[in-house]
PDB file as gemmi writes it, atoms N, CA and C in Angstrom:
CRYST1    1.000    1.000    1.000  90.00  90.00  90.00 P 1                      
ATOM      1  N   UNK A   1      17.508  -4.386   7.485  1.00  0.00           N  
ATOM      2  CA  UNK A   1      18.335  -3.207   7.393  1.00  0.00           C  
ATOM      3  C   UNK A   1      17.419  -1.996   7.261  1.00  0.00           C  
ATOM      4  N   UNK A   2      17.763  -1.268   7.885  1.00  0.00           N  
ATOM      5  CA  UNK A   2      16.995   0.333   7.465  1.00  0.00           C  
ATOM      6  C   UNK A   2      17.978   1.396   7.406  1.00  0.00           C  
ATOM      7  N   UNK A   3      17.126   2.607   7.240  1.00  0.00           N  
ATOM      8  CA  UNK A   3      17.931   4.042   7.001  1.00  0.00           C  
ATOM      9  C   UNK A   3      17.024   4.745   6.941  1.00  0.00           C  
ATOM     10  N   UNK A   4      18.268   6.160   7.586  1.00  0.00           N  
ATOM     11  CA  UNK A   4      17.382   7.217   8.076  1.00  0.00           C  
ATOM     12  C   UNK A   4      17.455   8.137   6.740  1.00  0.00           C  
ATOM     13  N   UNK A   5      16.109   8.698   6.479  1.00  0.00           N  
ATOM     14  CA  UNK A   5      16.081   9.950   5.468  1.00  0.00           C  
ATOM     15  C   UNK A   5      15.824  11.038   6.300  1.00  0.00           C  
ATOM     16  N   UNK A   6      16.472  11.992   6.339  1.00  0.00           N  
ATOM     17  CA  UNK A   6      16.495  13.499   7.177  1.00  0.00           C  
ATOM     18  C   UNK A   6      16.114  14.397   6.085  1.00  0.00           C  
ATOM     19  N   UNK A   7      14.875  14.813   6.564  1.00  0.00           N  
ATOM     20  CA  UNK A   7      13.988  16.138   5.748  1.00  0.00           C  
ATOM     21  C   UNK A   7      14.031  17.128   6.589  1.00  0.00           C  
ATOM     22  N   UNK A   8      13.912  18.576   5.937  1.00  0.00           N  
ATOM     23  CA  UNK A   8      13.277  19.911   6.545  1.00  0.00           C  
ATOM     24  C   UNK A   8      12.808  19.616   7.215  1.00  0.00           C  
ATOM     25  N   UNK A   9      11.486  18.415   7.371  1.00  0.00           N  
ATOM     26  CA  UNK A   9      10.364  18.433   8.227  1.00  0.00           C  
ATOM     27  C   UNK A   9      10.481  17.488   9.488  1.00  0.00           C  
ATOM     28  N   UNK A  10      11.932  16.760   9.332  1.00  0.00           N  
ATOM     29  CA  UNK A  10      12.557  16.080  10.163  1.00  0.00           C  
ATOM     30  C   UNK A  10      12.961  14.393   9.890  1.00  0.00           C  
ATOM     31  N   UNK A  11      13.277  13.546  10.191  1.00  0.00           N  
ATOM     32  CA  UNK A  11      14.093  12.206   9.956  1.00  0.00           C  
ATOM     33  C   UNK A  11      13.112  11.435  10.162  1.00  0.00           C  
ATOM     34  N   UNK A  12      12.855  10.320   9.258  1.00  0.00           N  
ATOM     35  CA  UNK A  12      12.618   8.905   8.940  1.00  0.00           C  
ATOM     36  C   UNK A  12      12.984   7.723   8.841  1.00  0.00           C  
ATOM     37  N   UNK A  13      12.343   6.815   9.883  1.00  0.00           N  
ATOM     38  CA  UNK A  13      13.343   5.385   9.337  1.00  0.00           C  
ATOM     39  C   UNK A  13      12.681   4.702   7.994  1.00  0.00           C  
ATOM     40  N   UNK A  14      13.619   4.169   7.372  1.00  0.00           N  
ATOM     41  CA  UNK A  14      12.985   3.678   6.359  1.00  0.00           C  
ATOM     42  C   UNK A  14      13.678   1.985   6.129  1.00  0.00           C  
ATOM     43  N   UNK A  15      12.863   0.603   6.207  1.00  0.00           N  
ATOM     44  CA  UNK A  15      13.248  -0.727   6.229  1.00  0.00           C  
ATOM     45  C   UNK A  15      13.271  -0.765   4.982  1.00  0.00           C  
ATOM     46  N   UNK A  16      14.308  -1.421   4.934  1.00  0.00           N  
ATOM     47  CA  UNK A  16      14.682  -1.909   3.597  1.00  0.00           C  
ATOM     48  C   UNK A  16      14.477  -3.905   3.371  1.00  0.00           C  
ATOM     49  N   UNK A  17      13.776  -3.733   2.481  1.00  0.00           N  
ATOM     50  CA  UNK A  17      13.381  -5.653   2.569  1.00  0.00           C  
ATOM     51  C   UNK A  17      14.516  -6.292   1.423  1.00  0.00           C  
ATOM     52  N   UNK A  18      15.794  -6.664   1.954  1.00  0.00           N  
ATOM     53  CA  UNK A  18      17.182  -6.891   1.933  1.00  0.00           C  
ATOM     54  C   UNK A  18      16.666  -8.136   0.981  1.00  0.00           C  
ATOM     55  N   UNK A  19      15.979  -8.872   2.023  1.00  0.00           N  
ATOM     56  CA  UNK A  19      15.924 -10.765   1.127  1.00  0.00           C  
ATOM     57  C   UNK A  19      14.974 -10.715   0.013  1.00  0.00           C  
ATOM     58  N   UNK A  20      13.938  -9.762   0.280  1.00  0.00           N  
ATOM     59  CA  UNK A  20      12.559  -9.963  -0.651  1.00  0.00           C  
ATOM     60  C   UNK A  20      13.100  -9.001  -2.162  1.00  0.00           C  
ATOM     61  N   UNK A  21      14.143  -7.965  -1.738  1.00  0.00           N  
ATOM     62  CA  UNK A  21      14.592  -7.295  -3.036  1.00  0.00           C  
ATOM     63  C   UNK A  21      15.834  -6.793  -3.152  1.00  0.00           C  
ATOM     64  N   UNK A  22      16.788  -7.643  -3.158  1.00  0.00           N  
ATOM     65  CA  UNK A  22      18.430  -7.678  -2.840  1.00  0.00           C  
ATOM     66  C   UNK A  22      18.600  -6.003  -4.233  1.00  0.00           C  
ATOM     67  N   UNK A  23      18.479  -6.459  -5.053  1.00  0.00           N  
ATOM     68  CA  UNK A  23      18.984  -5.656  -6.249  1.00  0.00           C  
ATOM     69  C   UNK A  23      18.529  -4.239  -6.013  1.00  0.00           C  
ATOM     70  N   UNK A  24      17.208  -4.316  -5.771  1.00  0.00           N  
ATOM     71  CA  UNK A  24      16.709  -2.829  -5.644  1.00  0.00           C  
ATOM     72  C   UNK A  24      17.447  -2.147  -4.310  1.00  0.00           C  
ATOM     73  N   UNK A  25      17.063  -3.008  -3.089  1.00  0.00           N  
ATOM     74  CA  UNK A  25      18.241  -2.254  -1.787  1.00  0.00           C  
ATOM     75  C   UNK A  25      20.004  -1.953  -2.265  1.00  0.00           C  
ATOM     76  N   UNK A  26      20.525  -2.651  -3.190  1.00  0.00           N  
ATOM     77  CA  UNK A  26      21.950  -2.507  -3.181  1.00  0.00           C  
ATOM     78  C   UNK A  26      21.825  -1.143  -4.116  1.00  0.00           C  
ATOM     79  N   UNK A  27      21.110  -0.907  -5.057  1.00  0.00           N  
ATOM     80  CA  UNK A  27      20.633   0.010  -6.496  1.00  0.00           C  
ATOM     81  C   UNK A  27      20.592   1.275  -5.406  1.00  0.00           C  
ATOM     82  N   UNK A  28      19.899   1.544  -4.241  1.00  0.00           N  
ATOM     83  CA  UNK A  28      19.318   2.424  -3.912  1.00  0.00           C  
ATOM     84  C   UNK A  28      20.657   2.622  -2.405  1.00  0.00           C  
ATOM     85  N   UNK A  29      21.113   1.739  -2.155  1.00  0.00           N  
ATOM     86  CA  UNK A  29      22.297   2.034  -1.014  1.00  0.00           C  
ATOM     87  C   UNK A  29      23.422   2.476  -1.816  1.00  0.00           C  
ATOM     88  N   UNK A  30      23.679   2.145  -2.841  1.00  0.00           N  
ATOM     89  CA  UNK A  30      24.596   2.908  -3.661  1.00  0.00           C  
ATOM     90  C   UNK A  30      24.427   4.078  -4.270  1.00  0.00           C  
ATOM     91  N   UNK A  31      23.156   4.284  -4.376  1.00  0.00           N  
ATOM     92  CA  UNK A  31      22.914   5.248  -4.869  1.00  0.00           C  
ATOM     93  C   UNK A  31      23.058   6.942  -3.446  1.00  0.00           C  
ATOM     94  N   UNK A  32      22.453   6.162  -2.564  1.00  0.00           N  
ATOM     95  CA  UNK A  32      22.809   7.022  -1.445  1.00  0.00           C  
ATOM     96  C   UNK A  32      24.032   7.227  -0.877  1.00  0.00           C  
ATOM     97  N   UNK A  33      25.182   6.669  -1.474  1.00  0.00           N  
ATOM     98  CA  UNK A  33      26.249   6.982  -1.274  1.00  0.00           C  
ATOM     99  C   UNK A  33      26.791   8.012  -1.824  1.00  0.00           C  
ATOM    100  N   UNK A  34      26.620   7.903  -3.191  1.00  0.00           N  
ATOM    101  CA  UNK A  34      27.069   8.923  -3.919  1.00  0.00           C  
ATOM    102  C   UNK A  34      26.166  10.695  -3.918  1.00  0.00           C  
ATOM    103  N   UNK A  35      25.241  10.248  -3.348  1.00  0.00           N  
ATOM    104  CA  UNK A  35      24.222  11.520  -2.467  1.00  0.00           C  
ATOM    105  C   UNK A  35      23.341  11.656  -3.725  1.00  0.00           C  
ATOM    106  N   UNK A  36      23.015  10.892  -4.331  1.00  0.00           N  
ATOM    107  CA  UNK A  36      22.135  11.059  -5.824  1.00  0.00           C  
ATOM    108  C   UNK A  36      20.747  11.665  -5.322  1.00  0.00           C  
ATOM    109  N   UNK A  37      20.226  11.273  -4.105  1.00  0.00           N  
ATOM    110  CA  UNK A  37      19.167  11.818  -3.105  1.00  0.00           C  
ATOM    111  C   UNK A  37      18.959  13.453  -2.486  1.00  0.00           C  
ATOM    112  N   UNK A  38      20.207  13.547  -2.691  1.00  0.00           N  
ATOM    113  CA  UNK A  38      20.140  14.858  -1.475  1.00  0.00           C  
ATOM    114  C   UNK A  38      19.451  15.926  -2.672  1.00  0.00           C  
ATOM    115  N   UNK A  39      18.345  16.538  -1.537  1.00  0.00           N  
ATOM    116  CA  UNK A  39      17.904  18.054  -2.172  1.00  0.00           C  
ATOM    117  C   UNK A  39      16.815  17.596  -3.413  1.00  0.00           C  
ATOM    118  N   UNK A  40      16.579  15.882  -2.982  1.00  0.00           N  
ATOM    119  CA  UNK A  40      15.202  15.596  -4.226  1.00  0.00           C  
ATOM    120  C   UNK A  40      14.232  15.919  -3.523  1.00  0.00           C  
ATOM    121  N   UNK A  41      13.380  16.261  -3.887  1.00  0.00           N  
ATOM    122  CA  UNK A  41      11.282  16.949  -3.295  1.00  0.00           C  
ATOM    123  C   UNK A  41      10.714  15.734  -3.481  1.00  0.00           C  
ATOM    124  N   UNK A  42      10.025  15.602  -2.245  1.00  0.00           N  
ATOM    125  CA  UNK A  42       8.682  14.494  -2.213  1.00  0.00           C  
ATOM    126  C   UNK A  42       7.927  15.197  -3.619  1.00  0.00           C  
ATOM    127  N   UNK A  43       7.375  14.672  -3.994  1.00  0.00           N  
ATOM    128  CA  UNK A  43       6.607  14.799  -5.313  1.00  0.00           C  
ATOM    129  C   UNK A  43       5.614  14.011  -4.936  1.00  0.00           C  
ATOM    130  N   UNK A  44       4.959  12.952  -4.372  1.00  0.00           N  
ATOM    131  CA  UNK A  44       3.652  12.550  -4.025  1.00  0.00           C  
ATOM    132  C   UNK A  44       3.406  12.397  -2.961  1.00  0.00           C  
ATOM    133  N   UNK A  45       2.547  12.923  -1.959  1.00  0.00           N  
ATOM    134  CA  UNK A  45       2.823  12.415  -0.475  1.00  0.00           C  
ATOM    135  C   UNK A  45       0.815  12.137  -0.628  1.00  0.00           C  
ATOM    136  N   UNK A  46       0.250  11.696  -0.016  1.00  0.00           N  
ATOM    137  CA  UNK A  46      -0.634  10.783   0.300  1.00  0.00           C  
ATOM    138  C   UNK A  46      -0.985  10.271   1.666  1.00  0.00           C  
ATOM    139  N   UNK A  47      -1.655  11.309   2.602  1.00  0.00           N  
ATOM    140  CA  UNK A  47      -1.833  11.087   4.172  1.00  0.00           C  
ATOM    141  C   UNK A  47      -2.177   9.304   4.456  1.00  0.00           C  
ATOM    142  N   UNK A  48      -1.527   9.176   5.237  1.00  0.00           N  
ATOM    143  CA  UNK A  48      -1.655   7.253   5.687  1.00  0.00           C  
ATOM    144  C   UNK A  48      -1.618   6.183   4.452  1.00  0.00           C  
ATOM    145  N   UNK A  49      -0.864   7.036   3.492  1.00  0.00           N  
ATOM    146  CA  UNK A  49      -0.470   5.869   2.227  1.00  0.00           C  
ATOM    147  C   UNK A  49       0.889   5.867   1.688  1.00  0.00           C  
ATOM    148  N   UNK A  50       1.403   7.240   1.087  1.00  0.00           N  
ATOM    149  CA  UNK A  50       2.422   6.572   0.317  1.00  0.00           C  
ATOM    150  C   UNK A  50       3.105   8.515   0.552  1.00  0.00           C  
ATOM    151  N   UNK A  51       4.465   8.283   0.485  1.00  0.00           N  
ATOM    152  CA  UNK A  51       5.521   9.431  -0.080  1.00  0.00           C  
ATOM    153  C   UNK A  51       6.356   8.772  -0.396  1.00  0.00           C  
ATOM    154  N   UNK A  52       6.198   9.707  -1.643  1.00  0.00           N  
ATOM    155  CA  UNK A  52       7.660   9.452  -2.908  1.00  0.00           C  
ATOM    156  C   UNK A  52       8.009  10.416  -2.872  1.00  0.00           C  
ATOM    157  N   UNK A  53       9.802  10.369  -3.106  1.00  0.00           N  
ATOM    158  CA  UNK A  53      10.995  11.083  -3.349  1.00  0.00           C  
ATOM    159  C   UNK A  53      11.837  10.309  -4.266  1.00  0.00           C  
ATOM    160  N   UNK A  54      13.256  10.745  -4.412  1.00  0.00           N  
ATOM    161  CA  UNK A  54      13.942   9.998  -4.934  1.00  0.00           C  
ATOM    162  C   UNK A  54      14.283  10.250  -6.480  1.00  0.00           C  
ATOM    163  N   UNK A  55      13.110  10.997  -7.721  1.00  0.00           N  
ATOM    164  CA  UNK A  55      13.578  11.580  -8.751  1.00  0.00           C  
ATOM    165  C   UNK A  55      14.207  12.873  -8.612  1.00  0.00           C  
ATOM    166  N   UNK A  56      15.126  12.666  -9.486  1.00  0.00           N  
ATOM    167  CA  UNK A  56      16.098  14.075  -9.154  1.00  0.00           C  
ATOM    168  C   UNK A  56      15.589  15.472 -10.236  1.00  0.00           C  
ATOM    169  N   UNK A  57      14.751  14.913 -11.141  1.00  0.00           N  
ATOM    170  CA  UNK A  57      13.668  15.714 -11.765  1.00  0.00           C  
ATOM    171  C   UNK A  57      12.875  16.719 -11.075  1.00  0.00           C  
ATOM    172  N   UNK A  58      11.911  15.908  -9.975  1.00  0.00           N  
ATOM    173  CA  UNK A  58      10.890  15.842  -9.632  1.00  0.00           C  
ATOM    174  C   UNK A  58       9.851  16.238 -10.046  1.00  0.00           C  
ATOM    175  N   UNK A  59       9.836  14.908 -11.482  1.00  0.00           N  
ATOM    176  CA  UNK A  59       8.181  15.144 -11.799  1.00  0.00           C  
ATOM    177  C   UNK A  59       7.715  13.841 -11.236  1.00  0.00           C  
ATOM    178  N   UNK A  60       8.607  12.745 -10.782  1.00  0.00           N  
ATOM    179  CA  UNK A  60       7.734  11.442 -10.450  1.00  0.00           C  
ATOM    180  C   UNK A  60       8.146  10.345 -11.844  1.00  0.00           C  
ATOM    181  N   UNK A  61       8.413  10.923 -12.546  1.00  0.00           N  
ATOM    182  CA  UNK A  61       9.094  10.202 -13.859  1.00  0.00           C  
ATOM    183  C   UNK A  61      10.408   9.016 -13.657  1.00  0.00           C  
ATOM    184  N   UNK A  62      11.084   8.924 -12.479  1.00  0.00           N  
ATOM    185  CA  UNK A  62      12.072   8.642 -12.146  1.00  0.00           C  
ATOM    186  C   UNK A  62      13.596   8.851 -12.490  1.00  0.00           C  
ATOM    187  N   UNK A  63      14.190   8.147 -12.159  1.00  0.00           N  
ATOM    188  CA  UNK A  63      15.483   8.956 -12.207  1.00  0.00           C  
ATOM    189  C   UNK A  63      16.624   7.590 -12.868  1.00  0.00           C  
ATOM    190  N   UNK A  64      17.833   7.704 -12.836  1.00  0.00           N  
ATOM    191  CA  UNK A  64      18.556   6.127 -13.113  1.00  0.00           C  
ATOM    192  C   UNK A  64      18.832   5.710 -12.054  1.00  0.00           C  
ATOM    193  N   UNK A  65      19.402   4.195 -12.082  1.00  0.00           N  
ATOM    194  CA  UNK A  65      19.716   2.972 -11.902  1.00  0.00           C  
ATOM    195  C   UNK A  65      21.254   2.976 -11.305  1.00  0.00           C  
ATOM    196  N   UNK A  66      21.876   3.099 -10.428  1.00  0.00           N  
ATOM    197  CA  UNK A  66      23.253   2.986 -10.102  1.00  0.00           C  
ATOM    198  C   UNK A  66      24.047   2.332 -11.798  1.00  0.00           C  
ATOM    199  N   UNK A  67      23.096   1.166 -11.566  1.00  0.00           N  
ATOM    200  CA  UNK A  67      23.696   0.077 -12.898  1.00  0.00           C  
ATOM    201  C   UNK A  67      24.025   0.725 -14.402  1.00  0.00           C  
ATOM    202  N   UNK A  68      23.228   1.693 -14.397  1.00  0.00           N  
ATOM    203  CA  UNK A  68      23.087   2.512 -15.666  1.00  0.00           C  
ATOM    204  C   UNK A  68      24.328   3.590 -15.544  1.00  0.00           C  
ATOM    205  N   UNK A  69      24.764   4.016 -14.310  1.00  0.00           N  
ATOM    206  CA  UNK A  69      25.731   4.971 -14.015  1.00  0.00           C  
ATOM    207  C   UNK A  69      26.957   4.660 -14.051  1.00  0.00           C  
ATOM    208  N   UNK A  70      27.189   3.430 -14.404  1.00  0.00           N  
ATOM    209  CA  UNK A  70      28.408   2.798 -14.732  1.00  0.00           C  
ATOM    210  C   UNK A  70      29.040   2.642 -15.691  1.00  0.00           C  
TER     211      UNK A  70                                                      
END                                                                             
């Protein structure tokens, strides 16, 4: 399964490893439902390694858990 993240700087696919981490993909597809994402800042980006988004902070501290929002 994947999904697209659409930035300012333009759209991303992003795979989601469904079998290897059921809980975290359902945590984070629910969470994009409710738009808990929209308007969060990359906070680490790292040329040919890693960008993070996803705290609604954005210090990188993280954010909650769908599970916790219940």
């Amino acid at each position: 399964m994947s999904v697209i993240i659409e930035t300012t700087e333009g759209a991303m696919t992003v795979d989601l490893l469904t079998d290897s981490c059921p809980t975290t993909c359902l945590n984070f597809l629910k969470l994009c439902k409710i738009k808990y994402y929209n308007n969060c800042l990359f906070f680490n980006v790292q040329q040919n390694f890693i960008a993070q988004t996803g705290d609604p902070t954005g210090t990188g501290k993280g954010g909650s858990s769908v599970f916790g929002l219940m």
